[in-house]
Every structure is written in C-alpha cells, then in structure tokens.
Backbone as a printed PyTorch tensor [residue, N CA C, xyz], in Angstrom:
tensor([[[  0.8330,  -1.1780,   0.0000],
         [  0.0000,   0.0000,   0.0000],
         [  0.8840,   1.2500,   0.0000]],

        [[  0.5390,   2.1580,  -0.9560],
         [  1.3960,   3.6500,  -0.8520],
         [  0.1580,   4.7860,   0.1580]],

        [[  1.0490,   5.3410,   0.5340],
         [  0.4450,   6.9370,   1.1860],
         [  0.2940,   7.6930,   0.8010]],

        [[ -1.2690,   8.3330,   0.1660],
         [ -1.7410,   9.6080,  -0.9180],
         [ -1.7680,  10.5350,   0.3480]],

        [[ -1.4360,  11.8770,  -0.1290],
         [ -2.3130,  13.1680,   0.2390],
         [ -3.4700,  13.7180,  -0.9380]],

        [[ -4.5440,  14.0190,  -0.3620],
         [ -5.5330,  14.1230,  -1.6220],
         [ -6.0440,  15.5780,  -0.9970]],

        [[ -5.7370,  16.2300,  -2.0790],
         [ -6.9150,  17.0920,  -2.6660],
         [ -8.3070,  17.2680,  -2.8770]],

        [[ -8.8040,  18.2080,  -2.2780],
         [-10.6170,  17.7890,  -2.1590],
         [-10.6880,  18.9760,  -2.4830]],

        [[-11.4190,  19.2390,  -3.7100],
         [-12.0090,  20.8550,  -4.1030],
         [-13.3740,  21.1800,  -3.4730]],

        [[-13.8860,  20.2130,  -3.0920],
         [-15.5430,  20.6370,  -2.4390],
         [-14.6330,  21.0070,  -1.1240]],

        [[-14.0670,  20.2990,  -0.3960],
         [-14.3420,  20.0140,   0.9090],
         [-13.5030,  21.2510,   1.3040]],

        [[-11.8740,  21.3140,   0.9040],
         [-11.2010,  22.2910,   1.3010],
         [-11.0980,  23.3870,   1.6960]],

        [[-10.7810,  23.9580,   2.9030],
         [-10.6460,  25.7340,   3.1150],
         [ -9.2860,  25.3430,   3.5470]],

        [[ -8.7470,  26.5080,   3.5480],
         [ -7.6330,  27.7830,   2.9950],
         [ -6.1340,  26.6270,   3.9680]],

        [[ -7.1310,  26.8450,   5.4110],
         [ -6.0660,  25.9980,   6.4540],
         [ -6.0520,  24.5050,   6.4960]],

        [[ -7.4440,  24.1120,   5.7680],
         [ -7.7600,  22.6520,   6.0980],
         [ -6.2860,  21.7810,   5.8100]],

        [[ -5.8450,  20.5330,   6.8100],
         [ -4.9050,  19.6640,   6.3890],
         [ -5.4800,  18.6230,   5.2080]],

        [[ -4.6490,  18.5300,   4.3000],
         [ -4.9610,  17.3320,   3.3060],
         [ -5.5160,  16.0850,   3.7800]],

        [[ -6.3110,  15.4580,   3.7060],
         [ -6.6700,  14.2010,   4.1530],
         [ -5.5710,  13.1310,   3.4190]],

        [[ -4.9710,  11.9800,   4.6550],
         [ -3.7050,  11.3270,   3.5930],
         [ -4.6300,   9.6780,   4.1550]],

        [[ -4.3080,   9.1280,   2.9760],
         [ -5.5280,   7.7800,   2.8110],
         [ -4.5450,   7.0060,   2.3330]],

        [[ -4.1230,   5.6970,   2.4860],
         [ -3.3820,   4.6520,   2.0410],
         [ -4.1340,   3.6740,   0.9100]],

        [[ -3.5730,   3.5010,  -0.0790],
         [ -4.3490,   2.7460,  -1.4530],
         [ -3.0350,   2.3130,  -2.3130]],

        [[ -3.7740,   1.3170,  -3.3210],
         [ -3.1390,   1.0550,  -4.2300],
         [ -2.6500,   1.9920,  -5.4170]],

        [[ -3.3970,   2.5500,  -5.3040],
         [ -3.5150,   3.9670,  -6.4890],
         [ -3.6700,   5.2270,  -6.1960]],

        [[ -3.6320,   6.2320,  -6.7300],
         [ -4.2270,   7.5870,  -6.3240],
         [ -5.9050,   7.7120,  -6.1800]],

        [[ -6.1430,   6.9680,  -7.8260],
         [ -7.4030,   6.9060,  -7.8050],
         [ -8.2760,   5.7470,  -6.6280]],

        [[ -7.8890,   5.0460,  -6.4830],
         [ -8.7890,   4.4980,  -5.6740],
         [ -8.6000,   4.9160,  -4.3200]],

        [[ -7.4950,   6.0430,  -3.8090],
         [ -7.4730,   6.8230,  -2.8340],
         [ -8.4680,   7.8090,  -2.5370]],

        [[ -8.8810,   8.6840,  -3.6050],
         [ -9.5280,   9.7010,  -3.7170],
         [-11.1070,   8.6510,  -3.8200]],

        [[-11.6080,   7.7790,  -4.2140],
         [-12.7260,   7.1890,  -4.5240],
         [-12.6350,   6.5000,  -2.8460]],

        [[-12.0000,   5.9870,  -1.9190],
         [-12.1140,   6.1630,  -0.5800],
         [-12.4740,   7.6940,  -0.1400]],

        [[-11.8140,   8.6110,  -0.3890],
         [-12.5110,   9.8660,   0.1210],
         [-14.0250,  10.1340,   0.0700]],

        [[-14.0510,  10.2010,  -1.3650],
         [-15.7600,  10.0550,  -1.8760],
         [-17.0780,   9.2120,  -1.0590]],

        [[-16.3230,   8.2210,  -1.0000],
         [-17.3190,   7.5520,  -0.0470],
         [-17.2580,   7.5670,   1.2810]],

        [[-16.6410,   7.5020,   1.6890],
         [-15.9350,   8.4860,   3.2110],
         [-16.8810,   9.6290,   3.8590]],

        [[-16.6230,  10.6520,   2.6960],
         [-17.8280,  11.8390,   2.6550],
         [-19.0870,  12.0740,   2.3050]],

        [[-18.9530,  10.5610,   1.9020],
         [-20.8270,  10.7350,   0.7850],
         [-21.0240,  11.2640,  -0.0350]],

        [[-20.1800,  11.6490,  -1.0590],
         [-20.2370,  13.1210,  -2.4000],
         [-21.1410,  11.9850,  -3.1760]],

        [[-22.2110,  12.5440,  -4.0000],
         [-22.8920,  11.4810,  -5.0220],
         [-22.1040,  11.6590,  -6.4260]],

        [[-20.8610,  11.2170,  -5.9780],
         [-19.9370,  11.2450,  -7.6130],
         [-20.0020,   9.7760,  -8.2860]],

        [[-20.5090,   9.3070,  -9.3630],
         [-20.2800,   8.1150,  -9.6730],
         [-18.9500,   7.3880, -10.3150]],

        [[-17.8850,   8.1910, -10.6410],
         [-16.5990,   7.9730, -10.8810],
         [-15.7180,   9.1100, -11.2710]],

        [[-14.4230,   9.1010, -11.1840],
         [-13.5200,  10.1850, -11.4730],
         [-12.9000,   9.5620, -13.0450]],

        [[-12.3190,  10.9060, -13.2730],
         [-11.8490,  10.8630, -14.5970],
         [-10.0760,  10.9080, -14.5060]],

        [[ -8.9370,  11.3030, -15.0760],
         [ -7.6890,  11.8750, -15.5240],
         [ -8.3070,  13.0720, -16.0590]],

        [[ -7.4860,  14.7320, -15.6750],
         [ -7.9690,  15.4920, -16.7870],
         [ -6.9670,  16.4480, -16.6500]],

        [[ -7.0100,  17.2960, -17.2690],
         [ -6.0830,  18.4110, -17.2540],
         [ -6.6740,  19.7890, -17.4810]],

        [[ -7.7390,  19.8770, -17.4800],
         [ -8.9210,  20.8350, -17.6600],
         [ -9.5290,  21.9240, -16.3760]],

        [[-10.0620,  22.5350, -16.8840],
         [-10.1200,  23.4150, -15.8420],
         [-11.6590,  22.8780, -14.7470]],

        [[-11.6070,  21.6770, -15.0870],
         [-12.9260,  20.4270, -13.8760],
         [-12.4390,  20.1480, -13.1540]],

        [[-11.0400,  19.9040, -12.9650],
         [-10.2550,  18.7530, -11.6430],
         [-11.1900,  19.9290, -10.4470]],

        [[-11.3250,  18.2440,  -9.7670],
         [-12.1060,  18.7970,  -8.4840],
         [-10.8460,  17.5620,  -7.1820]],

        [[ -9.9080,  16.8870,  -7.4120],
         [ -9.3240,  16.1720,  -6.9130],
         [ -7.8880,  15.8340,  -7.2100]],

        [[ -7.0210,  15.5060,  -6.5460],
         [ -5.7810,  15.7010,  -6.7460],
         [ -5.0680,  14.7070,  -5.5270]],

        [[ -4.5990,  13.5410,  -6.1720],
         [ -3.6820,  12.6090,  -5.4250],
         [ -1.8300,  12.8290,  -5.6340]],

        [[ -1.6620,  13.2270,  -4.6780],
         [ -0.1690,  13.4700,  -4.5120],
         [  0.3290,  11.8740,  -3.7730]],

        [[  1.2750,  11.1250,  -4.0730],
         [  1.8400,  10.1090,  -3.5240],
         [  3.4710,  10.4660,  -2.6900]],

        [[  3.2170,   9.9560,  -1.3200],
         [  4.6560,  10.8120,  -1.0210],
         [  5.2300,   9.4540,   0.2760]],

        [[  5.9850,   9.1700,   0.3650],
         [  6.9260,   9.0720,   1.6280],
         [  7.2490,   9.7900,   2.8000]],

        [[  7.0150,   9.3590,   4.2340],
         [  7.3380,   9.9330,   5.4010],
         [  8.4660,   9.3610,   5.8120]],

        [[  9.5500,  10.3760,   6.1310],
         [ 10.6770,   9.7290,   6.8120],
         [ 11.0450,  11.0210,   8.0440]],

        [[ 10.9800,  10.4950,   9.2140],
         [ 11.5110,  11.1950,  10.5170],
         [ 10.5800,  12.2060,  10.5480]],

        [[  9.3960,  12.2770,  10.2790],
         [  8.7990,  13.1830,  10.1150],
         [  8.4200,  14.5870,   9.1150]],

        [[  9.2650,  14.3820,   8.1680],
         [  8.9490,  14.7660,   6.6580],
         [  8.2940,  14.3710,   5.4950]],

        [[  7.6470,  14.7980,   4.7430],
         [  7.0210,  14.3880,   3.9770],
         [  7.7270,  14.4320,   2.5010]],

        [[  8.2510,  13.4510,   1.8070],
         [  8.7930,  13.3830,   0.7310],
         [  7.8410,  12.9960,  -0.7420]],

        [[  7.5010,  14.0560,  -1.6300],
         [  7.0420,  13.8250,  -3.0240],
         [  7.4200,  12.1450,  -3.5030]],

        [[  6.3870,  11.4710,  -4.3470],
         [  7.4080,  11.1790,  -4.8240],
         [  6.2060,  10.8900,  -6.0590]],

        [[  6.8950,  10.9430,  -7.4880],
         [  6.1670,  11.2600,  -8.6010],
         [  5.1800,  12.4530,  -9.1450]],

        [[  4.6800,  12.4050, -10.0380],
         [  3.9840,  13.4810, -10.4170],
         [  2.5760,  13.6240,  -9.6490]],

        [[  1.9910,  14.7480,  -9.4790],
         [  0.7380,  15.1070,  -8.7080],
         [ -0.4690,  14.6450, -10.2400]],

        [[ -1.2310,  13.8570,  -9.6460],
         [ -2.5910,  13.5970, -10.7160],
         [ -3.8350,  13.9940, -10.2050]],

        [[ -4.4950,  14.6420, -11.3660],
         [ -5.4750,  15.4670, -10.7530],
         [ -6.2060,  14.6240, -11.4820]],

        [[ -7.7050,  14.6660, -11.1220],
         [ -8.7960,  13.9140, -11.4080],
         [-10.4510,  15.1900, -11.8690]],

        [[-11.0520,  14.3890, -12.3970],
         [-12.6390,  15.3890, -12.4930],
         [-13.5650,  14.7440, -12.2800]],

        [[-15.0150,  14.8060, -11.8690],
         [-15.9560,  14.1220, -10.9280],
         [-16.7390,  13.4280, -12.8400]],

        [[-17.2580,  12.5470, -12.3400],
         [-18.2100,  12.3600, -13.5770],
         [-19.4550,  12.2550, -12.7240]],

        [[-20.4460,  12.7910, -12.7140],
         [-21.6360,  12.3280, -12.3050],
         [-22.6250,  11.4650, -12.7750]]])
C-alpha cells in the first residue's frame, strides 16, 4: 500500500490539512474519500482541464517529513 495526500475541491478551506488515505492507487485513494464523505460522484476521470475537483499526490514519510514522490494527478468528478 502507498500513502496519498488528496486534494478535495468541495471540501477544502484555505487551512484545512490534506486528508492522507493509504491505497493502491491515487485513484482508488480519492474514490475512498468520496465515499468516506458521501459526495454522489459516480466515478472520477484523468484530466487536465479546468474540472479537476481532486488531486492525489503520492509521497513518503521519513523522521517526520514528507517526501514527493512522482507526479501530482489530478482527477474530475463524472456524475
């Protein structure tokens, strides 16, 4: 299992901490969020558009730092 920090465009304000969810994927990280919160989204997309409502960052903790690791993937709701 890897360690996402995810991005939530509904849920987020300014200070909120990232919610970090353990998954196989980004996407099925963020689709734990969804149902988590109850959003009536029926699946996410890949996009690069100005829809991303979600965003899985995958990172490593060591000694208490948080280390990137790969590219940030943003997602869009399909209803």
């Amino acid at each position: 299992m890897k360690t996402y920090q995810i991005f939530d465009g509904y849920h987020t304000a300014l200070l909120d901490e990232f919610p970090i969810i353990e998954a196989k994927t980004g996407k099925e990280a963020i689709l734990k969020l969804i149902k988590e919160r109850g959003y009536k989204i029926k699946s996410i997309k890949r996009s690069a558009l100005n829809d991303v409502k979600f965003s899985a960052t995958h990172f490593i903790e060591d000694n208490g730092c948080k280390y990137k690791q790969g590219n940030t993937v943003w997602y869009a709701p399909t209803f």
